[in-house]
C-alpha positions as CSV (number, residue, x, y, z in Angstrom):
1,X,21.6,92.0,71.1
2,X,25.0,94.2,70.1
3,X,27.4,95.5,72.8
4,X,25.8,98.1,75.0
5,X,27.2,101.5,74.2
6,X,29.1,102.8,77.3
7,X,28.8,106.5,78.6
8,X,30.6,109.7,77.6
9,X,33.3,109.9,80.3
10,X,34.5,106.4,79.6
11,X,37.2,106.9,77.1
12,X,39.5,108.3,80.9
13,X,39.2,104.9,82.0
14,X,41.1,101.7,80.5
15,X,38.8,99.5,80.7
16,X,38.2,96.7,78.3
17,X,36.0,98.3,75.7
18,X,34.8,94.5,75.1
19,X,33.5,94.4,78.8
20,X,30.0,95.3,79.8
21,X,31.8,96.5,83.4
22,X,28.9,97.0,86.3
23,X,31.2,96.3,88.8
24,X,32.7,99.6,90.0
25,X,32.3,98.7,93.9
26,X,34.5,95.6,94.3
27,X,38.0,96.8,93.1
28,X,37.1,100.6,91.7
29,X,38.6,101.4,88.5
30,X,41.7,104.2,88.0
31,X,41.5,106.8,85.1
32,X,44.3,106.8,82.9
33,X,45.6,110.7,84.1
34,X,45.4,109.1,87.8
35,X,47.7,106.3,87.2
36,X,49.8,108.5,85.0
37,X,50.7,110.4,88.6
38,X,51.3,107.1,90.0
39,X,54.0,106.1,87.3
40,X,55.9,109.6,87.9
41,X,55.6,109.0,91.6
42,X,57.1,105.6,91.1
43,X,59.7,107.0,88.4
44,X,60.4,109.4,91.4
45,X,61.1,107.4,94.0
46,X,63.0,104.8,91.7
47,X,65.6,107.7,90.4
48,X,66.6,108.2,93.8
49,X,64.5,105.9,97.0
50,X,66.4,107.1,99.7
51,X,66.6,110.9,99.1
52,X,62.4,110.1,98.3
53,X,61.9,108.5,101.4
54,X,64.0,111.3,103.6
55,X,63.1,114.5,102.0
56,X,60.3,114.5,99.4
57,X,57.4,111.8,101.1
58,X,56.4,113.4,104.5
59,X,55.4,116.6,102.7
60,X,53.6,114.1,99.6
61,X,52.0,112.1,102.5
62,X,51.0,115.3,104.2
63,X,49.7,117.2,101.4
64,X,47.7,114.0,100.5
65,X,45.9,114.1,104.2
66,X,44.8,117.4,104.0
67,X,43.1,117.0,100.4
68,X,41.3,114.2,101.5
69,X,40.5,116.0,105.2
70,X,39.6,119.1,103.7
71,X,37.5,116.4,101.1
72,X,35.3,114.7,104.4
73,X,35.9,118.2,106.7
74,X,37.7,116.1,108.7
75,X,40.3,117.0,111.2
76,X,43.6,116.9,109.7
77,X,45.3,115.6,113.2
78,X,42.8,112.7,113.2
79,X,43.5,111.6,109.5
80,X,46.2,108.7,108.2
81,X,46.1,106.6,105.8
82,X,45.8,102.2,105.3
83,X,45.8,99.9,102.7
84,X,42.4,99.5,102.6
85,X,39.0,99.8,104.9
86,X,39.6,96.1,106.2
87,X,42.5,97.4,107.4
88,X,41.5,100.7,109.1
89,X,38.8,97.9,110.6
90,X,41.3,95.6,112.3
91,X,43.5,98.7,113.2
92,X,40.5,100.0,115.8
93,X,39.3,96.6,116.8
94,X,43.0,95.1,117.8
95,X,43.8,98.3,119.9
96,X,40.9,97.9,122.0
97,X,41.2,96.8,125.1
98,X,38.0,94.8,125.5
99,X,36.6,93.3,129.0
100,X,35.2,89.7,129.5
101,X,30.9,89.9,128.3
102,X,31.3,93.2,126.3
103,X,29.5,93.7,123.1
104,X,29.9,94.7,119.7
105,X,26.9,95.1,117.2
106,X,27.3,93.9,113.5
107,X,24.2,94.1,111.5
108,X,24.1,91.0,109.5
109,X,24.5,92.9,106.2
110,X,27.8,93.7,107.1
111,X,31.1,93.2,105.0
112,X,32.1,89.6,105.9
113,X,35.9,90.3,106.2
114,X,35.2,93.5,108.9
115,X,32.8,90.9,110.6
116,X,35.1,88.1,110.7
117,X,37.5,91.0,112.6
118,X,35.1,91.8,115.3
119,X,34.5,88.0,115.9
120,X,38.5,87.5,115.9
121,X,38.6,89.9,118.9
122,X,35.5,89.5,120.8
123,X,36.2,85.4,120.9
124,X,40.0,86.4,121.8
125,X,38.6,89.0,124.6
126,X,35.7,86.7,126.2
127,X,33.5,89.8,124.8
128,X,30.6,89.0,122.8
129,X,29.3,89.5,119.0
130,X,25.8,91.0,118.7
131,X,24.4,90.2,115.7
132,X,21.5,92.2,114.5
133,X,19.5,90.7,112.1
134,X,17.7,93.6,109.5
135,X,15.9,92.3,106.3
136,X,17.2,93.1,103.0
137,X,13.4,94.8,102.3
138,X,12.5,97.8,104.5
139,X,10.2,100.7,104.0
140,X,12.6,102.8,105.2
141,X,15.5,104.3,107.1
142,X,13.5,104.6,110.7
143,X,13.2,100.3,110.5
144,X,16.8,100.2,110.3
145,X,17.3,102.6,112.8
146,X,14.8,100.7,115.1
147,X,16.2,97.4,115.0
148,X,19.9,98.7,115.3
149,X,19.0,100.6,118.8
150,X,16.8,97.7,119.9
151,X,20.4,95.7,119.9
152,X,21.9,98.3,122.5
153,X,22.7,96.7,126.1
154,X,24.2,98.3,129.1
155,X,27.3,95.9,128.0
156,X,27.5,97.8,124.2
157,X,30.6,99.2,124.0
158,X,30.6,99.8,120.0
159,X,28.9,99.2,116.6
160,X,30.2,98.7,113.5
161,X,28.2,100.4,110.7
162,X,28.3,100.7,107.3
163,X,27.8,104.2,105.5
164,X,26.4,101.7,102.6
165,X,26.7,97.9,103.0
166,X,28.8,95.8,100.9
167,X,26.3,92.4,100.1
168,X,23.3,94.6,100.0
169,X,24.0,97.9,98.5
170,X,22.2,99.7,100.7
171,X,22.3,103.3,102.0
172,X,22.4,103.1,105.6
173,X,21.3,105.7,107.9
174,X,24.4,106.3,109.4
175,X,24.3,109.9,110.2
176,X,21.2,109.1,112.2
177,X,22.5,106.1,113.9
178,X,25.6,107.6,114.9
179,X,24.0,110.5,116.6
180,X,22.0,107.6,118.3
181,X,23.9,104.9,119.1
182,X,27.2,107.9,120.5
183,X,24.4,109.7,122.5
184,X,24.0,105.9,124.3
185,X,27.8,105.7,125.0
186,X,28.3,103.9,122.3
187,X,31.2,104.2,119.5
188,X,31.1,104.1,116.4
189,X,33.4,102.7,114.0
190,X,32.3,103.6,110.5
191,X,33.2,101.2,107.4
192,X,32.9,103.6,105.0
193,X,34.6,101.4,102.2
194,X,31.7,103.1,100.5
195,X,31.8,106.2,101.3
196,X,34.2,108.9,99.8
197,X,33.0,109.5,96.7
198,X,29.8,107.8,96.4
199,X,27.7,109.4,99.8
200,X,28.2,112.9,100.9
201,X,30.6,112.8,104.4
202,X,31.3,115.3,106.7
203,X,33.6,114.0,109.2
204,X,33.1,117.2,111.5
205,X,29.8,117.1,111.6
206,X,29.3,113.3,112.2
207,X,32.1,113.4,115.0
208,X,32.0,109.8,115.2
209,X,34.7,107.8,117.1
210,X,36.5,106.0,114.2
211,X,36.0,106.4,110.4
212,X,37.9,104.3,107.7
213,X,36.9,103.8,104.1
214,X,38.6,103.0,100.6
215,X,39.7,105.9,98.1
216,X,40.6,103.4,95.3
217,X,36.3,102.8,94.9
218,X,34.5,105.8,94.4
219,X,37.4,108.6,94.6
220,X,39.5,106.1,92.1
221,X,42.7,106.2,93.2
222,X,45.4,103.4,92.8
223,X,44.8,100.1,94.8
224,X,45.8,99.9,98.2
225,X,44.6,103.7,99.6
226,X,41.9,104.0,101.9
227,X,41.9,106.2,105.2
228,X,41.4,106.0,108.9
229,X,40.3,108.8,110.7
230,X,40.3,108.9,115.0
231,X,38.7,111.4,116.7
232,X,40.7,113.3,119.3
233,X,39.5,111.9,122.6
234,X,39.9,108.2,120.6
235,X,43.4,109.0,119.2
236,X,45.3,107.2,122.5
237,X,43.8,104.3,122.1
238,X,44.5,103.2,118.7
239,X,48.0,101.8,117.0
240,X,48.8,100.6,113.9
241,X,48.7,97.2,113.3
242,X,52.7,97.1,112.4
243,X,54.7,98.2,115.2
244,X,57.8,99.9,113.6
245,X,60.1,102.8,114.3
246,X,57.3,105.2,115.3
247,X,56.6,103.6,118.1
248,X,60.2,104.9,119.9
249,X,60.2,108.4,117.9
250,X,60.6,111.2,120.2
251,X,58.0,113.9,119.5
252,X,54.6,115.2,120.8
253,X,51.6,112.7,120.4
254,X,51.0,114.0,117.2
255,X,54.2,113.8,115.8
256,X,54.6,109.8,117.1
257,X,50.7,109.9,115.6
258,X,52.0,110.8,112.2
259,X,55.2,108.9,112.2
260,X,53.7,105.2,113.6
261,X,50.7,105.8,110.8
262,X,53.5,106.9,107.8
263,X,55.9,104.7,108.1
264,X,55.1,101.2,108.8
265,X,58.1,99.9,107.0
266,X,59.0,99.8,103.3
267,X,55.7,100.0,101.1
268,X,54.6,101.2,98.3
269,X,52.9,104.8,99.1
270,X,52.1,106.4,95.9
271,X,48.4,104.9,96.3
272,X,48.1,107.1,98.8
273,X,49.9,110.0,97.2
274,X,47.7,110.2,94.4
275,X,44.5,110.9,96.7
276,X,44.8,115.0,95.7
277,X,45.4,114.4,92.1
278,X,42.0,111.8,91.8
279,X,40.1,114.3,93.8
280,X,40.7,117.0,91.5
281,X,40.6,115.3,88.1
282,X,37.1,112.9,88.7
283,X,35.6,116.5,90.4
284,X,36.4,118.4,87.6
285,X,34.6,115.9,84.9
286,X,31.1,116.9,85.6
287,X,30.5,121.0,85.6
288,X,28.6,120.1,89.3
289,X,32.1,118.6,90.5
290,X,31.3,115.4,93.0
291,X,27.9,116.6,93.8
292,X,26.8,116.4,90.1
293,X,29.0,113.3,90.1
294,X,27.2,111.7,93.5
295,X,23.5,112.7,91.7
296,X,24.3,111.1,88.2
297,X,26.1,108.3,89.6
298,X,23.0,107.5,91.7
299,X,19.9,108.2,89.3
300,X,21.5,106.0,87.1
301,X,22.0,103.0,89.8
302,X,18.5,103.6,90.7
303,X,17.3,103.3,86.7
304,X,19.6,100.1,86.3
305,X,17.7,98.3,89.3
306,X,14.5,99.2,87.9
307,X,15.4,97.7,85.1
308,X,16.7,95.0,86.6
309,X,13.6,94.1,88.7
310,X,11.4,94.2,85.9
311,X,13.9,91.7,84.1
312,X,13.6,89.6,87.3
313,X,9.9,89.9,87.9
314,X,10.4,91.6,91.0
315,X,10.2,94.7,92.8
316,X,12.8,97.2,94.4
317,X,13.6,95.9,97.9
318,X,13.7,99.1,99.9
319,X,13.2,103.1,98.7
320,X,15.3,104.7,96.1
321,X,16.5,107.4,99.0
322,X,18.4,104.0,100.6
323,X,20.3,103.4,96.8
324,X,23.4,105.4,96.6
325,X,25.6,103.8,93.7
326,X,25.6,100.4,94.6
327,X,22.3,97.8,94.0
328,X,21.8,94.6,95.1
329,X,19.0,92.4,93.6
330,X,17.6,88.6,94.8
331,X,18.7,86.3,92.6
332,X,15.8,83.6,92.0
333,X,16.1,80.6,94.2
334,X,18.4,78.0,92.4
335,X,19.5,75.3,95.2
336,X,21.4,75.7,98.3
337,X,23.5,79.0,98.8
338,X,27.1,78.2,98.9
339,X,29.8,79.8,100.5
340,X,31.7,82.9,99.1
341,X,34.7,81.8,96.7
342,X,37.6,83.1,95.0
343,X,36.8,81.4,91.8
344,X,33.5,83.2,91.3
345,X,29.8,82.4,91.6
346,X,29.3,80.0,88.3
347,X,26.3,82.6,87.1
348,X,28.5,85.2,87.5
349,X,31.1,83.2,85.8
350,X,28.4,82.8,82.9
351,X,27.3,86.2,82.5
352,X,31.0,87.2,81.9
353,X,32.0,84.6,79.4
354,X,29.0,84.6,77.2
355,X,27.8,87.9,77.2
356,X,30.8,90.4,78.6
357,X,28.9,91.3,81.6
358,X,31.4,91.9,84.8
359,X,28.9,92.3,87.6
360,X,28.6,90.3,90.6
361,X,26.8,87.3,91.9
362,X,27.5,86.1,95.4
363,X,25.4,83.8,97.9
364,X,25.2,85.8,101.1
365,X,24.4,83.0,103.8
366,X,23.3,84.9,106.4
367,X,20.0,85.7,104.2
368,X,19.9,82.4,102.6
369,X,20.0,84.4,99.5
370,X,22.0,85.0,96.5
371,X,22.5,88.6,95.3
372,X,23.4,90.6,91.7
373,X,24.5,93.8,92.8
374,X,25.2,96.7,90.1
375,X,27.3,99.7,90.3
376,X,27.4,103.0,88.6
377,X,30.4,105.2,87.9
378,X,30.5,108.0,85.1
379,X,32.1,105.2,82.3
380,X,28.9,103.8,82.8
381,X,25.7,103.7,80.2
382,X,21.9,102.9,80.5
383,X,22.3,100.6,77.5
384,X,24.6,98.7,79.9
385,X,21.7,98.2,82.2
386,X,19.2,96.8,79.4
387,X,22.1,94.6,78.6
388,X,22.0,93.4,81.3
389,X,18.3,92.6,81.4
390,X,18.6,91.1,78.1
391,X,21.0,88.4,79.6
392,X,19.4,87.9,82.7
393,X,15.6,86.8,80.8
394,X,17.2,84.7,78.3
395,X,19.5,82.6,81.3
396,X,17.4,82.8,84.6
C-alpha cells in the first residue's frame, strides 16, 4: 500500500512528508509562520537582551495573556503562563497547605506525571490519594459522573480532572463535574493539557478553582507554553514553584501576582509570546475559525477510530460525543503490560520503522491494558487512517 496522502492544510506544517504523523497530542506540532514569530522574537531579544527584558517583554507577556484570556473568557487577573500543564499542576498542588487524612481524587485515567504530583504531596502532607477507578468503556457521560461523586468524602478537599484524559482520549464531562464536585466544597484543579484548542473552554463560565493546560498541543505554539489560570478567591494561595525576585516586589497583589508568575529567572519566553500570533493564524485556516477547526478536527478522530476498530475487530469503547481529537483503542492482549518508557513501546517502534506511522502505543498499568491512541489536526488525512488499518491487520 503507497504513502497515505495527507490533508490540504499540511503544506503550514514542517513535518516529514515521509511520516504517516497521527500523533498530534504528545508534543503538538508548530506551523512554519508560528515559528517564523518565534525566530524574530529570539532575533529580538538577541540584538539587544537587556533593553528586551526591561522595556519590550512585560507588554509582549501581557499582550500574550489577554489573547489567550479573551481566547477561554478567562479573567485576565487570574491568567499567567508555565512551561507546560505538569507544571501549572505541581504549581497548585505544592502551594497547598494540606492537613494530616485529607483527600484528593485522581481518576485512574489520569496523566501519570500530574498523578505522580498529587501522590508526592499527599504522602509528604499525611493527606491521602483517592483513586477512582472508571472503565475505559462507558455508555456515557452520567457513569463517569456517577462514579467521580461517589469518591467524595467529608475529608475531599480537591479533584484533579481532566478536560480529556491523556492514556485514554477521552472527553470528560468536566463542565458537569465541576459544577458538582465545587457545589460539594470541592476544588477543582483542571488539567486541561487538552483543552485550548481541541474542546470549547469558557473559563468564566466554568469558574473553577485552578485551570492549567498546554498551548503548544492544540493552539500550536512553540514548546514550553501552556497557562495556569487561579480564580480570584484562590489567587492567595498559590506561588510559583521558583521563588525569585517577585516575591520581595513592592506592588499591590496583582502586581507581585504578575511579577512572581513573569519572571522566574532567565528563560526563554518567546513560547509564550507567540500565543496571539498561533491563535490568529490556525483560526484563520478554516472559514469557521476554531469552531470549524474543533468540528473537522473531531469528525475526523471519530472516522479514524472507526476505522480502527474495524481493523482491530472491535468496537468503539464509549460514545462519539466523549471523542474530541484524541482516540484511544485496546491493543490485543500480547503478554504482560510493561511500564512506560522513554525508548518506546517496541510496536510502536515497529509501526514507525516499517511503515512511517508516528502514533502511539503505551501499556497503561492501571488497566492492565495497552492502548493505540490517534490524533487529528488539520495536516491530517483519512487515507492516513486506512493506513493505518492496513498496518495494524497485516502485524497484529
Amino acid at each position: 500500500m503507497s504513502r497515505p496522502r495527507k490533508g490540504e492544510l499540511a503544506h503550514h506544517w514542517t513535518l516529514d512528508p515521509e511520516t504517516c504523523f497521527l500523533n498530534h497530542g504528545s508534543f503538538g506540532a508548530t506551523p512554519t509562520v508560528v515559528l517564523e514569530e518565534q525566530s524574530g522574537l529570539r532575533a529580538q531579544i538577541e540584538r539587544e537582551p537587556v533593553r528586551f527584558i526591561e522595556r519590550d517583554y512585560l507588554g509582549l507577556w501581557n499582550r500574550a495573556r489577554s489573547a489567550l484570556s479573551e481566547f477561554l473568557n478567562a479573567d485576565l487577573d487570574g491568567m499567567t503562563f508555565v512551561t507546560n500543564a505538569t507544571a501549572g499542576v505541581n504549581t497548585v498542588l505544592r502551594s497547598l497547605d494540606l492537613a494530616e487524612g485529607d483527600e484528593i481524587i485522581v481518576p485512574d485515567h489520569s496523566y501519570q506525571a500530574c498523578w505522580n504530583a498529587v501522590d508526592f504531596v499527599t504522602e509528604k502532607s499525611g493527606a491521602k490519594t483517592v483513586v477512582v477507578k472508571i472503565p475505559f468503556r462507558v455508555g456515557g457521560t452520567q457513569e463517569v459522573i456517577d462514579i467521580v461523586m461517589g469518591a467524595v468524602t467529608d475529608r475531599t478537599v480537591l479533584a484533579l480532572i481532566d478536560t480529556v484524559t491523556s492514556p485514554t482520549g477521552m472527553r470528560m464531562p468536566f463542565e458537569e463535574l465541576v459544577v458538582q464536585l465545587q457545589s460539594r466544597g470541592v476544588d477543582v484543579l483542571l488539567d486541561a493539557a487538552h483543552g485550548p484548542g481541541i474542546v470549547p473552554l469558557d473559563l468564566t463560565e466554568l469558574d473553577v478553582a485552578y485551570c492549567t493546560g498546554n498551548c503548544h498541543k492544540w493552539l500550536c505554539t512553540p514548546k514550553g507554553s501552556a497557562f495556569l489560570h487561579i480564580r480570584k478567591d484562590r489567587k492567595g494561595l498559590v506561588r510559583p514553584l521558583s521563588i525569585s525576585h517577585g516575591a520581595s516586589h513592592v506592588g499591590d497583589a496583582q502586581e507581585i501576582f504578575e511579577f512572581e508568575f513573569a519572571w522566574p529567572g532567565t528563560h526563554d519566553p518567546t513560547p509564550w509570546l507567540c500565543i496571539p500570533k498561533a491563535i490568529e493564524y490556525i483560526g484563520s485556516l478554516t472559514e469557521g475559525g476554531w469552531p470549524e477547526i474543533m468540528e473537522r478536527n473531531h469528525a475526523l478522530t471519530v472516522e479514524g477510530r472507526r476505522i480502527i476498530c474495524d481493523a482491530l475487530g472491535t468496537t468503539a469503547p464509549f460514545p462519539d460525543s466523549m471523542v474530541s481529537a484524541l482516540a484511544a483503542i485496546e491493543m490485543p492482549a500480547d503478554g504482560e503490560v510493561g511500564a512506560i518508557g522513554l525508548e518506546g513501546d517496541p510496536f510502536h517502534n515497529h509501526l514507525l520503522d516499517k511503515y512511517g506511522i508516528q502514533v502511539p502505543v503505551f501499556p497503561w498499568r492501571h488497566h492492565d491494558v495497552r492502548y493505540l491512541r490517534i490524533s487529528a489536526q488539520l495536516y491530517n488525512h483519512i487515507d492516513e487512517y486506512r493506513y493505518l488499518a492496513h498496518a495494524l491487520k497485516e502485524s497484529v
